[in-house]
C-alpha positions as CSV (number, residue, x, y, z in Angstrom):
1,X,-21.3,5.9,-14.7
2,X,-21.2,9.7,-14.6
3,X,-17.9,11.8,-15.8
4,X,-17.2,12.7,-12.4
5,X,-16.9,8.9,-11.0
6,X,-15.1,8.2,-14.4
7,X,-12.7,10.7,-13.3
8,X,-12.4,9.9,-9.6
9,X,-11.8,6.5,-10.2
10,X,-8.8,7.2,-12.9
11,X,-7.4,9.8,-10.9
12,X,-7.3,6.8,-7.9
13,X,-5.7,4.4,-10.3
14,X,-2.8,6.8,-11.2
15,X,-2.3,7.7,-8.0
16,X,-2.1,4.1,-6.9
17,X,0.2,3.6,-10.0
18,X,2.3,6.3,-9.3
19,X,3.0,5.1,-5.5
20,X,3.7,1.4,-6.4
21,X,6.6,2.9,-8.9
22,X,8.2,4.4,-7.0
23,X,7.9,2.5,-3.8
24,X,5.5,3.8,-1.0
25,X,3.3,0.7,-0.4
26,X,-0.6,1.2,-0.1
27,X,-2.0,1.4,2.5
28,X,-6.3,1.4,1.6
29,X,-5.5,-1.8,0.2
30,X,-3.9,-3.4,2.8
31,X,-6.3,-2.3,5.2
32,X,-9.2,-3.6,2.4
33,X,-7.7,-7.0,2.1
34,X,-7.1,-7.4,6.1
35,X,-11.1,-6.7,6.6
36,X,-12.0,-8.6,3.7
37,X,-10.4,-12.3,4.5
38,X,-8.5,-11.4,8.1
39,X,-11.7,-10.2,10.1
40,X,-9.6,-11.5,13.2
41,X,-6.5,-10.0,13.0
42,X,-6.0,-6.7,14.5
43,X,-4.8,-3.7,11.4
44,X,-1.5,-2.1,11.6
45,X,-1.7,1.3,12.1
46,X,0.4,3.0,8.9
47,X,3.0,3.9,10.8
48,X,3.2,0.3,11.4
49,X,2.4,-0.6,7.9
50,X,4.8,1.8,6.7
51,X,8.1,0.7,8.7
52,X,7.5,-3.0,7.9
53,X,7.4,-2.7,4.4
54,X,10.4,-0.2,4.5
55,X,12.0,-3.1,6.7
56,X,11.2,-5.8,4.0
57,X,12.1,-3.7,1.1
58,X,15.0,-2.4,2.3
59,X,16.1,-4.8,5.1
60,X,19.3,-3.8,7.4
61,X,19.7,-1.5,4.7
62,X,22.3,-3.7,3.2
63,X,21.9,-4.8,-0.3
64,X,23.8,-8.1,-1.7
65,X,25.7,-10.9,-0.2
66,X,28.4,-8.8,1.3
């Protein structure tokens, strides 16, 4: 593997690490996975994508039991 794919594929991995801790869900990977073992099923667009895991995360925007 060359320096420069040794790179790129770090500089992937942090970004990816750096968007799962703070919260903004990834979309490449859901779109990967969908192709991969949902050939069927249509894709969400990432607007789509986006607002339903904003809705699951964060629900009604309540938190708690009350």
């Amino acid at each position: 593997m060359t320096l420069h794919a040794r790179l790129s594929n770090f500089w992937r991995k942090a970004v990816q690490t750096g968007r799962l801790a703070i919260g903004v869900p990834d979309y490449d990977n859901y779109v990967a996975h969908m192709r991969a073992h949902h050939a069927g099923t249509r894709v969400m667009s990432y607007a789509e994508f986006f607002n339903e895991r904003q809705q699951k995360r964060y629900g009604n925007g309540r938190t708690g039991c009350c």
